[in-house]
C-alpha positions in Angstrom: -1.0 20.8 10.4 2.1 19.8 8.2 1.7 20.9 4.5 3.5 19.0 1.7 6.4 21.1 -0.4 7.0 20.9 -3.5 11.0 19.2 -4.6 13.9 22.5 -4.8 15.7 20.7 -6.7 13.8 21.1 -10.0 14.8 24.3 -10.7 18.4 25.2 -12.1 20.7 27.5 -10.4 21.4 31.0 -11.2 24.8 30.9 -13.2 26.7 32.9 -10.3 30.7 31.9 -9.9 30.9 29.1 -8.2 33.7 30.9 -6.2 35.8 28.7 -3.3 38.5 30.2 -0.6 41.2 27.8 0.6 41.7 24.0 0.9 39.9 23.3 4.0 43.4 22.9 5.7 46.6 24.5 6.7 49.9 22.3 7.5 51.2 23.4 11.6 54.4 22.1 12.8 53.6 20.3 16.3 56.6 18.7 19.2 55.4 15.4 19.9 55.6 14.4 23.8 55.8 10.3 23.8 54.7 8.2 27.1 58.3 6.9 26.7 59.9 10.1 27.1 61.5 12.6 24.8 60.7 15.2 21.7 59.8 15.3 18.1 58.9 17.9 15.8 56.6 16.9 13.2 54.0 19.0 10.8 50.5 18.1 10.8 47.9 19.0 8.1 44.7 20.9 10.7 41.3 21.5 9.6 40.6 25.4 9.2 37.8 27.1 10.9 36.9 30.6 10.3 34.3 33.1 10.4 32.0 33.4 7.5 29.6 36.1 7.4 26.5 35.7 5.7 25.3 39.0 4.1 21.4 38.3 2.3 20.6 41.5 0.3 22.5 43.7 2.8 21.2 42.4 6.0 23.9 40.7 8.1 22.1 36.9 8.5 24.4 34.8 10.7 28.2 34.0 11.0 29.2 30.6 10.5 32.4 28.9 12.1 33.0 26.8 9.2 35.5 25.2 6.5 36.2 27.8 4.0 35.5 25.3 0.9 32.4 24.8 -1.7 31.2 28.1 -0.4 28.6 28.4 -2.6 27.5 24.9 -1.6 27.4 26.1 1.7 25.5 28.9 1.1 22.9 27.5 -1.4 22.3 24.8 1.8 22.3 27.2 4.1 19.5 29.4 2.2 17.2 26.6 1.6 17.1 24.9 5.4 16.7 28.7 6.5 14.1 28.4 4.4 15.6 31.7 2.7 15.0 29.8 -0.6 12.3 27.3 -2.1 14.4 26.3 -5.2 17.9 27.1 -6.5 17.0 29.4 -8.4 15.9 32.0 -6.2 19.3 32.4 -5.0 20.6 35.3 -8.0 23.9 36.0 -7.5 27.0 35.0 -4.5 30.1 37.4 -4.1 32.3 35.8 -2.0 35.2 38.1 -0.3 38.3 37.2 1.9 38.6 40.0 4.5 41.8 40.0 7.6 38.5 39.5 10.2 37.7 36.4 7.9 35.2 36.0 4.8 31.8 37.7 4.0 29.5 36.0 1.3 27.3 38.4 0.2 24.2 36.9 -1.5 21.2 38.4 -3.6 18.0 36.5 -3.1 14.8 37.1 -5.9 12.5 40.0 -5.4 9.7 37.0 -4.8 11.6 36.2 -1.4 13.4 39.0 -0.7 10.7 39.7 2.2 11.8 37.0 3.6 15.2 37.8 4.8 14.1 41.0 6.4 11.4 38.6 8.3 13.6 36.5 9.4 15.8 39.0 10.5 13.2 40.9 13.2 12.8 37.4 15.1 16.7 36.6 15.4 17.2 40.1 16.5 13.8 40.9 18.6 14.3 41.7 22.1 13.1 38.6 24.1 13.2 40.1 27.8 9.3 39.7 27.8 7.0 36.9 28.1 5.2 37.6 24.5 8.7 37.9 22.7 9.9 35.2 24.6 6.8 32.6 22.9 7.5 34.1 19.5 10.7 33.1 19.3 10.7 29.5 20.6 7.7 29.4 17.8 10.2 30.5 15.3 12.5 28.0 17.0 10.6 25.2 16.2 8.4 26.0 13.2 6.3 23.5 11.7 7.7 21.2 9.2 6.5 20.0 6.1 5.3 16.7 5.4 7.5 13.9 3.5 5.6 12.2 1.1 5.4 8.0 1.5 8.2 6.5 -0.4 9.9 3.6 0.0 13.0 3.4 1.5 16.7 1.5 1.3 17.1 -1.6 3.3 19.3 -2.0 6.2 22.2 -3.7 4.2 22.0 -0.5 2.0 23.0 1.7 5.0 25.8 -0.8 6.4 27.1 -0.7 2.2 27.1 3.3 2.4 28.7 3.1 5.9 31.8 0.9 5.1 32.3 3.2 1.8 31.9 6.8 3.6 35.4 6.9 5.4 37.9 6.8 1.8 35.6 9.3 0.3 36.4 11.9 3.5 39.9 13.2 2.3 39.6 16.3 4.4 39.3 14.0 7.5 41.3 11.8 6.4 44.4 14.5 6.8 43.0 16.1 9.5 41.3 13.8 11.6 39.1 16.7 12.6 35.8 16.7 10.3 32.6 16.1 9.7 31.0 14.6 6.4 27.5 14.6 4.9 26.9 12.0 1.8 24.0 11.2 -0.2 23.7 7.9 -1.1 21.6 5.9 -3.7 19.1 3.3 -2.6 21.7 0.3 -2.8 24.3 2.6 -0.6 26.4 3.9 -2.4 27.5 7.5 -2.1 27.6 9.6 -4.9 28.3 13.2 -2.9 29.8 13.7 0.0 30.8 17.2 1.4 33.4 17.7 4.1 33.7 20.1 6.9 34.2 21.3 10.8 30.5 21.7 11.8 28.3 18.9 11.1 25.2 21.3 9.9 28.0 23.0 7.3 29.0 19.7 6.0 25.2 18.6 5.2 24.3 22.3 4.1 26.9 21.9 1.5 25.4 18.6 0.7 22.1 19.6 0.2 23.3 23.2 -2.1 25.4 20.7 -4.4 22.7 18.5 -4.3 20.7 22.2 -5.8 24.0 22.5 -7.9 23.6 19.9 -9.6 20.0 19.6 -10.0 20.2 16.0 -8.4 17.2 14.9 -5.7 17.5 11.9 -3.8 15.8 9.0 -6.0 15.3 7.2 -3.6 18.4 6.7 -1.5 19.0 8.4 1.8 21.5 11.1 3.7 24.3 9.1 5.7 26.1 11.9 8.2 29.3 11.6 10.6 27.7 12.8 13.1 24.6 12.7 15.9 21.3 13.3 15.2 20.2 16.7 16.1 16.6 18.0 15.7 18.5 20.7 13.2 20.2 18.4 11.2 16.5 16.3 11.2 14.7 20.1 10.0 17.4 20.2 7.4 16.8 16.7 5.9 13.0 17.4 5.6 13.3 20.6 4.2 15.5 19.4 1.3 13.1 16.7 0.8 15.3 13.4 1.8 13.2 10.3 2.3 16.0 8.6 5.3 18.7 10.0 7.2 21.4 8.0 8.7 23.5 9.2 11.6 26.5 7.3 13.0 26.3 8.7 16.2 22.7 8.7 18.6 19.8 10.8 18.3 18.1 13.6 20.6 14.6 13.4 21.6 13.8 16.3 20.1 15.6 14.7 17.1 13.1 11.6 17.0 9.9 13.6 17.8 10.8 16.0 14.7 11.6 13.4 12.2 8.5 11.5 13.5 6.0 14.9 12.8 6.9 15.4 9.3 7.7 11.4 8.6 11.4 11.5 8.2 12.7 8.1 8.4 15.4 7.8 11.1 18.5 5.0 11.3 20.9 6.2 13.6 24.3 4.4 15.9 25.1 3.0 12.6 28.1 0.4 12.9 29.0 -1.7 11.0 27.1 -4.7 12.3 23.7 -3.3 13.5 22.4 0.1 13.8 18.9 1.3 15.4 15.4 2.8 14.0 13.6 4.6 16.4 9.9 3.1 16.9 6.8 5.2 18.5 5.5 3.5 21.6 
């Protein structure tokens, strides 16, 4: 049985420096080949990827490959849908260190779920060679979700609005050609936020820790994302409370039967003249 949470956004964030590393990109000097012969040199702005280790009250959590921008976006978003966090403000303090290997965040979490992490922790790391530890960690995998309360939701014309708006709002993209973005939109489709970077689940955990930034919920209006609909990206929408997400690229199974157990409303293939809602049979 699902069991309904309560909003994280209604809580404000510890006052921690809302430290950032980089511009998301790097100009490269390229030779460009042509189909009607000869060479070019030319520089090109490219999309940086490194390795960001996530360090929660000295445990090592997980390294990201990810854009090193709104880091502490990332990692508010990333401690909530790791369900790390319940509100903002149970995330106390983010130190954020460039290192030659790449960058470590090192985060303090409240005593109140500091058990947590070390939880956590035992499954990632538990030996799965047998049967038993094996079923306990595709439980972990795919724990149960909590349910989305009824709410009305933005009409079809509202998603096309926030889909012709989202590409001039990707600037990072827009240079590199070579990003994802996650935006959160209003009810009529308009995006108000929008978060930028390599991985899709990055880009929408940054979404969803500015989103804790700023104290803002959704309202009403919906998640539109650059990407396809994976059952993670599905767990992270309903575990920052979002009433609709909106993919432009095609849904999993897993993806559908997710959304459908904790009532996530799903529009995904979103062009811009018709886009699909997956419907139980």
């Amino acid at each position: 049985m699902t069991a309904t949470a309560a909003a994280p956004f209604d809580r404000p964030a510890a006052p921690f420096d809302l430290a950032e590393a980089g511009a998301g990109y790097r100009d490269l000097r390229f030779s460009r080949v042509a189909v009607a012969g000869g060479e070019a040199p030319i520089a090109r702005a490219v999309a940086e990827e490194v390795p960001i280790a996530l360090e929660f009250d000295g445990f090592g959590y997980a390294v990201l490959m990810a854009t090193p921008s709104n880091l502490v976006d990332l990692v508010l978003g990333f401690s909530l849908t790791e369900r790390l966090i319940d509100r903002a403000d149970q995330l106390v303090d983010v130190d954020v260190a460039e290192t030659p290997a790449g960058i470590v965040a090192r985060i303090v979490l409240a005593p109140e779920v500091a058990e947590r992490t070390a939880e956590r922790v035992r499954h990632r790391t538990s030996d799965s060679s047998c049967g038993l530890c094996g079923i306990e960690n595709l439980e972990q995998a795919l724990r149960p979700l909590p349910a989305l309360a009824a709410s009305s939701l933005p009409d079809a014309a509202a998603i096309f609005r926030a889909a012709a708006a989202l590409a001039d709002l990707q600037p990072l993209n827009r240079a590199t050609g070579a990003v994802h973005a996650a935006a959160a939109c209003t009810a009529a489709g308009e995006p108000w936020l929008v978060r930028e970077d390599v991985g899709r689940h990055n880009a929408f955990d940054k979404l969803i820790g500015a989103m804790l930034r700023k104290r803002r919920g959704w309202d009403g209006g919906f998640a539109l994302l650059s990407s396809r609909c994976s059952f993670e990206l599905v767990e992270k929408a309903v575990l920052a409370r979002c009433p609709l997400l909106a993919t432009i690229s095609a849904p999993t199974t897993l993806a559908i039967a997710r959304a459908e157990e904790a009532g996530l409303a799903l529009r995904v293939l979103v062009r811009n003249d018709a886009l699909l809602v997956p419907t139980t049979r």
